[in-house]
Each structure stands twice: as structure tokens, then as C-alpha cells.
C-alpha positions in Angstrom: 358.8 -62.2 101.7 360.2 -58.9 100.7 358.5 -59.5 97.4 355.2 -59.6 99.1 355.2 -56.6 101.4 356.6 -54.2 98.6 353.1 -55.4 96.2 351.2 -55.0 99.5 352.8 -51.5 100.0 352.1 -50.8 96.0 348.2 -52.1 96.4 348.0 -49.8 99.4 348.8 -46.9 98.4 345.8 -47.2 95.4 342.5 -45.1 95.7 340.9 -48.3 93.6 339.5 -50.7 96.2 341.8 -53.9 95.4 341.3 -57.4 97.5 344.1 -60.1 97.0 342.6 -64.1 97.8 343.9 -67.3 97.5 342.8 -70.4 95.1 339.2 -70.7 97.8 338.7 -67.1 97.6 340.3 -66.6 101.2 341.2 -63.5 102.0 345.2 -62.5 101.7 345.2 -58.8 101.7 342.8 -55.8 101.5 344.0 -52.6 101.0 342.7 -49.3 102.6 340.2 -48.5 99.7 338.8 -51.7 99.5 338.4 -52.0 104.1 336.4 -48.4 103.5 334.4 -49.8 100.5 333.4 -53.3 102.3 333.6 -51.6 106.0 335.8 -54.3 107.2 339.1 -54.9 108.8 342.2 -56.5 106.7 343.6 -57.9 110.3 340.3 -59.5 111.6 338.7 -60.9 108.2 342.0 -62.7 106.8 341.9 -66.3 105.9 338.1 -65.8 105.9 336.3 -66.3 102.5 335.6 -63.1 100.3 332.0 -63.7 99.5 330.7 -63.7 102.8 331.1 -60.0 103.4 328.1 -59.5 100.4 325.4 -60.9 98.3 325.4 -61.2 94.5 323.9 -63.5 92.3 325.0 -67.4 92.9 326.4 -67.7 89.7 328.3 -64.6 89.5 329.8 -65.8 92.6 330.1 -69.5 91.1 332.1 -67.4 88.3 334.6 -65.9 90.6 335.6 -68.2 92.7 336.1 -70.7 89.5 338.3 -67.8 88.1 340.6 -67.8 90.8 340.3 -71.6 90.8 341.7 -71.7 87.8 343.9 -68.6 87.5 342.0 -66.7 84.5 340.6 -63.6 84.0 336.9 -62.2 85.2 335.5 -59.1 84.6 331.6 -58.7 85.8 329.9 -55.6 84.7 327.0 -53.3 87.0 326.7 -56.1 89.7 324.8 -54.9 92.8 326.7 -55.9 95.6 324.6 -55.7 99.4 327.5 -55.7 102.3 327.0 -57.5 105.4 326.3 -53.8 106.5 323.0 -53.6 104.6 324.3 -51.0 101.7 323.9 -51.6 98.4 326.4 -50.8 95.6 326.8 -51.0 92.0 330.7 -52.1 90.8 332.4 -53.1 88.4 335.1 -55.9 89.0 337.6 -57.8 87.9 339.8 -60.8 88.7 343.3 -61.2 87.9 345.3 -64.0 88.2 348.4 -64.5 90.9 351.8 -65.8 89.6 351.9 -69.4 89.5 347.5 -69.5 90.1 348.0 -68.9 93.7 345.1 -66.7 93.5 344.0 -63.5 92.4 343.8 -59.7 93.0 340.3 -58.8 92.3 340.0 -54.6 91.5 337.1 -53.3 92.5 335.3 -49.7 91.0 332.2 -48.6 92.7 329.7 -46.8 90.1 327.6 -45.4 92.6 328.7 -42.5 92.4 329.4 -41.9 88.1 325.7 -43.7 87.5 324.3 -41.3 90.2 326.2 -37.9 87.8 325.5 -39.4 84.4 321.4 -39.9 85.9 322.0 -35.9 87.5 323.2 -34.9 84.0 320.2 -36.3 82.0 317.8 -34.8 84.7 318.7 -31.2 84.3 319.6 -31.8 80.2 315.8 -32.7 80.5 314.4 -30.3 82.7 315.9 -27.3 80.8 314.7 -28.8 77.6 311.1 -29.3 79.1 311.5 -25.5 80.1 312.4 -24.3 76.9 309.2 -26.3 75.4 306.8 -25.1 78.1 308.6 -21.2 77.5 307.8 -21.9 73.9 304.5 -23.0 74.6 303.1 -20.3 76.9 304.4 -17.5 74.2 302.2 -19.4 71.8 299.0 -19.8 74.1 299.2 -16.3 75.8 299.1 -14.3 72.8 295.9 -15.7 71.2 294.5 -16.0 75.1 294.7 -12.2 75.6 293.0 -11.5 72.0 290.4 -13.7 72.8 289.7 -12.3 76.5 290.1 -8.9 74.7 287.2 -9.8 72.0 285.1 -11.2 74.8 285.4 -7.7 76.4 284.4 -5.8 73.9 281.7 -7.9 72.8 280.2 -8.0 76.4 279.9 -3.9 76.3 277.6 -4.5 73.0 275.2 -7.1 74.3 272.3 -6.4 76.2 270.8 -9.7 77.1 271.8 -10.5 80.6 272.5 -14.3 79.3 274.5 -13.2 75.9 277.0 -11.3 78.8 277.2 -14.2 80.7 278.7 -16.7 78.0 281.1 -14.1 77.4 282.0 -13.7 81.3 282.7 -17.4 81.1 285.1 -17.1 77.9 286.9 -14.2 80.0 286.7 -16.1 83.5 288.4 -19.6 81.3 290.3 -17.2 79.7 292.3 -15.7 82.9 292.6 -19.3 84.3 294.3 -20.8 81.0 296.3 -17.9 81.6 297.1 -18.3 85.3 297.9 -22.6 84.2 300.4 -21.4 82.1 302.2 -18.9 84.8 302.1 -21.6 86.9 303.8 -24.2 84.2 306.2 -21.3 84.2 307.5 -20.9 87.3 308.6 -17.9 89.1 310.1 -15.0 87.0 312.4 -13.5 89.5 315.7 -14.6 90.2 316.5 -15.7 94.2 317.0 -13.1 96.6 320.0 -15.0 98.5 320.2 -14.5 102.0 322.0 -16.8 104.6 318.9 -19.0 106.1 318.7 -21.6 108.6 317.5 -24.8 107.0 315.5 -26.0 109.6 313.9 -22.7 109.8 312.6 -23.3 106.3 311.2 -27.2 107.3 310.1 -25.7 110.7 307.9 -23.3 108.6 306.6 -25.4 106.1 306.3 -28.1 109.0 303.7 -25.6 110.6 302.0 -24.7 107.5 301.0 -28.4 106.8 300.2 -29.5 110.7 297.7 -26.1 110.3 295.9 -27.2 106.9 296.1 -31.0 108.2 294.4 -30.2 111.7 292.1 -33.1 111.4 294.5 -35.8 109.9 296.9 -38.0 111.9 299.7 -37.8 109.9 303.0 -37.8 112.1 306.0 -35.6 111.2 309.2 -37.1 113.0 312.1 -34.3 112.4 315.9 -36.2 112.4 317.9 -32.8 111.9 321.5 -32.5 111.9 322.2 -29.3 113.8 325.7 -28.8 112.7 324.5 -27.7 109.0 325.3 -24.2 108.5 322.9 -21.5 106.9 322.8 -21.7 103.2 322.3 -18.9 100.9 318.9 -18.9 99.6 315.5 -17.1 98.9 313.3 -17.8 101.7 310.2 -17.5 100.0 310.8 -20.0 97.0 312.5 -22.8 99.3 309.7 -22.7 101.4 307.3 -22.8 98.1 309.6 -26.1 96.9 309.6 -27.5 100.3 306.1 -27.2 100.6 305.5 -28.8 97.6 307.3 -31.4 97.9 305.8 -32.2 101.5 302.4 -31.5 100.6 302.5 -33.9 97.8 303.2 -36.4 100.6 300.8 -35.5 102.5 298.2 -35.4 100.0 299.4 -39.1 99.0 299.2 -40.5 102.2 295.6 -39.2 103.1 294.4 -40.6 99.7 295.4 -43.7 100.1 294.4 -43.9 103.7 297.7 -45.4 105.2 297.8 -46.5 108.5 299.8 -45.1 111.1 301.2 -42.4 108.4 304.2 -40.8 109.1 306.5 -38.2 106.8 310.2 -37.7 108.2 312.0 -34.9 107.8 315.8 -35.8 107.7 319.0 -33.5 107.1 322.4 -34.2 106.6 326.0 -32.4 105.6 327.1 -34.7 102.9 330.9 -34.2 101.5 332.8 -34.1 98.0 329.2 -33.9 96.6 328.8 -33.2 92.4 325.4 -31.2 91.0 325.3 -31.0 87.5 328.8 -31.8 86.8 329.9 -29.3 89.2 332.1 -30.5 92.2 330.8 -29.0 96.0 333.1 -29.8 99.1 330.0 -29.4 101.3 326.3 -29.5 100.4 322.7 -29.6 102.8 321.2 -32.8 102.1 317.7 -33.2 102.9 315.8 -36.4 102.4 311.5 -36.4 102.6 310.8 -39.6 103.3 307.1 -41.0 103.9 305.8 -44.6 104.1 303.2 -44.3 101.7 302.3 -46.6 99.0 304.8 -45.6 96.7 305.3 -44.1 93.5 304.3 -46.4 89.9 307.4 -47.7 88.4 305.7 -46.1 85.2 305.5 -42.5 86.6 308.9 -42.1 88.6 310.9 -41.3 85.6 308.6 -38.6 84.9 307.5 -36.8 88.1 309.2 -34.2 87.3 307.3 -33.0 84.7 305.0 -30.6 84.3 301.2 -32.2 84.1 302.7 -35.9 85.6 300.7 -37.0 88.1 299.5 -40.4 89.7 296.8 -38.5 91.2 293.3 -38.5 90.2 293.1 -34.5 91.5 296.6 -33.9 90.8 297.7 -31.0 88.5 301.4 -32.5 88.4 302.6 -28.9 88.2 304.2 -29.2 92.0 306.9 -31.3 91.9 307.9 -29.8 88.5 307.5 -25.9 89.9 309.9 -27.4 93.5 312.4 -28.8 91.0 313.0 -25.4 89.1 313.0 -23.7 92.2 316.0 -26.1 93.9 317.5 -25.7 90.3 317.2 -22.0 90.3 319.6 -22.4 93.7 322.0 -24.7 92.2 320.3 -28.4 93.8 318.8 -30.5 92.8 315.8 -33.0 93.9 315.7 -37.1 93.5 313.5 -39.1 93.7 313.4 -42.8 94.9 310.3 -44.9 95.8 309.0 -48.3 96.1 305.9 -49.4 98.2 305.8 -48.3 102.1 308.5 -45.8 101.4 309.0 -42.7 98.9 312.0 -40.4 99.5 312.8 -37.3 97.8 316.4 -36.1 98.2 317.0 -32.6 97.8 320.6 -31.3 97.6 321.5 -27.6 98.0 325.6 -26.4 98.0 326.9 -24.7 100.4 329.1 -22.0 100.4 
């Protein structure tokens, strides 16, 4: 007996999530970790069987329970685990065996989090390297542009034919808006001017600025704010800009694709012990962008990011690139999930 409590006082003392079952996969023991992981409570749920509390794949769940069965060792790799709550995780587990095959303790490490870094990571590695190009690029293009446009000038005071100057208004006229596509590509040149903002001041703005250019489309903006965030420190202007991109884009797919009862939500949230680009924030504004219409293709959403990506057949796919740099120049950063009837972008900014 005393045996038993002092490995139950070891197990609960652990930040890993660890459950202890018996030869059925009953429940014995659940420690703190794993109760906050599976939302459940060790007192109610024991003698109860393990694998009712989520879904996974039968025979990953034939698997463990012959591991404890038979008192050997299980390890499952990346297994999405749905909890009778409805949320999803990604874990890895393992099963090891009880003296004597009593059971099993099974150790369980949620990935959520590290796969959700490792993807941040790769986003901004990328994004700065697809700046760099399109830095690279626009040095390349602009010089030639301005000779060109320069030529064109000059050649336009020698001509006298009315029709001669007009071919070279239009090399001047493509000229400037080559030019002005590659400013765009570029971004904003100025640093932020930080100053402590409200953040539903920015969504109430850019709110206004789309109900005024949408006056004649139903599209329904539902606001769920949190209105304990505090101000963050940012440049009104540009968060506005990315925010409006980022919303219009909605807006823009929603009218297209003529979905019914169209609806974009603007949602904000303080979420806690929070990591952007490998660097830890205690606090940071979450705000998620959510509308329910037709989703983006599963051979685009890796890319939207991107300068010139688009699914749209008017689309210039600079937007969600220029909203990304912007967050970025702030220290955020903007995700991007999306399956049919529901597209959310997540934009994270630190505070403090």
C-alpha cells in the first residue's frame, strides 16, 4: 500500500501527462498533467476504461490495449487523439509495463505545441528568404524600368506625330505601374511607429471600412471580443493595412463564391506562455478571422503567403503576403487554417 501511494506521489509530481491502467485498460491513476490534458477527473473516471475518453484509429487502440494485455512495450508515434471534449491533439505515447503484467503506465507527450514552433519556424525561415528574393528582384527590375521610362521621355520630346507620342505614353504609363507592382511586392519601407493602441479600435476601423465599400452585400460581421486584452504597442496605420487585408480577402472570397448566409467573425483572445519565432511571450493578443466560406485548396494553403499566390481569378496574391510582413514587422505572426465552410486566419501579436 505504502508502495503504491509513494509511485502515485512520484507520477504526480511530473509535468508529462502519465495514466496508470490495469490488464482491460481500466483506469488506476491519473496524474495532474494527464486530468488537464484529457479534461477529466482521476476520482470520477477510475475503474472506467481509458479509451473511452478519445478517438484514435481501431487498431491503434487494438494495439494498446493488447500491450497492456500482455505486459510489453508500445510506443505510437503522431496519433491524433479527439477528447470526449471535441479537441484534437497530436501525441506521442507510450506503454510500459506494470510489475508482475498488472498493467501499464502509459506516458503521454502532446506535440501540439513543438509541431505548431517547428511549422512557425519554417514560416518565417521562408518568408525572410522570399523577401530577400523579391528585395533582390526589384533592385534588378527597377534599374532597367527607370532607363526605359527615361528613354521613353526623351524620345517622346523628339516626335511629332501625335500617335508616335502615344506608344511612348504607354511604355511610360506600363513603365510606372511595373514600378508601383514591385513597391507593392515590397512592402512598406518604414519601420512601425509603436504606440499603445486598443485592438478593437483597429477591427472596429477596419470593420467600418469594409461595411462602407460592401454597402450592397449581406455579409454579416459577428464581433466575439475579449475586453480584458490590453493595448498593444503598434503602428496604427499598418495593422489596420494587415487587418484589412486579411478581412477584405474574406470578403472578397465570400462574395465570389456567392455563399449563403455569409458571415466573417471577428474573435480576440489573451492567450498565455505563447512562442513566435522561437521566442517565448507570457502574454500575447490573439485574434482569429474566421469566415464560412468555401475554403482555401489544399494545393494553395501552404503558399498563401506568398507574393503572387492566389486562388482568385482577380487576385493579385500580393495581400496576404504584404499583412504577413506587416504582423512580422511587429513581432506576430499570421496562420492560416481552412477546410470547406470555414477559413481562419490567426494572427498573434506579443504583448508587452
Amino acid at each position: 500500500m505504502n508502495e503504491q501511494l509513494n509511485y502515485k506521489s512520484v507520477l504526480d509530481n511530473l509535468s508529462t501527462a502519465v495514466v496508470v491502467v490495469d490488464t482491460s485498460l481500466r483506469l488506476t491513476h491519473l496524474n495532474p498533467a494527464a486530468e488537464m490534458l484529457l479534461a477529466l477527473s482521476n476520482n470520477i473516471v477510475l475503474g472506467t476504461v481509458f479509451s473511452d475518453y478519445f478517438q484514435e484509429t481501431d487498431s491503434a487502440r487494438q494495439s494498446l490495449l493488447k500491450a497492456v494485455a500482455d505486459g510489453s512495450q508500445f510506443t505510437q508515434r503522431r496519433s491524433i487523439w479527439q477528447i470526449h471534449t471535441g479537441k484534437k491533439y497530436t501525441v506521442d505515447y507510450s506503454v510500459t509495463p506494470l510489475p508482475d503484467n498488472k498493467g501499464g503506465i502509459i506516458e503521454i507527450n502532446q506535440l501540439d505545441r513543438l509541431l505548431r514552433i517547428s511549422r512557425e519556424e519554417a514560416l518565417i525561415s521562408s518568408q525572410e528568404t522570399t523577401r530577400n528574393l523579391v528585395r533582390s528582384m526589384a533592385h534588378e527590375i527597377k534599374n532597367p524600368l527607370g532607363g526605359i521610362r527615361g528613354a521613353a521621355q526623351l524620345l517622346s520630346r523628339e516626335l511629332t506625330s501625335p500617335d508616335q507620342k502615344e506608344f511612348t505614353q504607354i511604355i511610360i504609363q506600363e513603365s510606372d505601374r511595373l514600378r508601383n507592382l514591385v513597391d507593392r511586392m515590397l512592402g512598406p519601407r518604414q519601420l512601425p511607429k509603436l504606440q499603445s493602441i486598443s485592438i478593437h479600435e483597429i477591427l472596429e476601423h477596419v470593420a467600418a471600412v469594409i461595411k462602407a465599400s460592401e454597402a450592397n452585400s449581406d455579409i454579416k460581421i459577428i464581433r466575439d471580443y475579449d475586453p480584458s486584452i490590453p493595448d498593444i504597442k503598434g503602428d496604427k496605420d499598418q495593422l489596420i493595412q494587415a487587418f484589412l487585408n486579411i478581412i477584405r480577402n474574406a470578403t472578397q472570397s465570400l462574395r465570389e463564391s456567392s455563399t449563403p448566409s455569409a458571415q466573417i467573425t471577428l474573435r480576440t483572445r489573451i492567450q498565455r506562455q505563447f512562442t513566435i519565432g522561437g521566442q517565448h511571450h507570457p502574454l500575447v493578443c490573439g485574434v482569429r478571422i474566421i469566415d464560412n466560406g468555401p475554403g482555401i485548396a489544399d494545393s494553395l494553403i501552404d503558399d498563401i503567403f506568398y507574393p503572387m499566390i492566389t486562388g482568385r481569378a482577380e487576385g493579385t496574391g500580393l495581400g496576404l503576403a504584404i499583412a504577413q510582413n506587416l504582423i512580422q514587422q511587429h513581432k506576430g505572426l499570421v496562420e492560416c487554417t481552412s477546410q470547406p465552410g470555414q477559413t481562419d486566419f490567426s494572427i498573434y501579436l506579443p504583448l508587452g
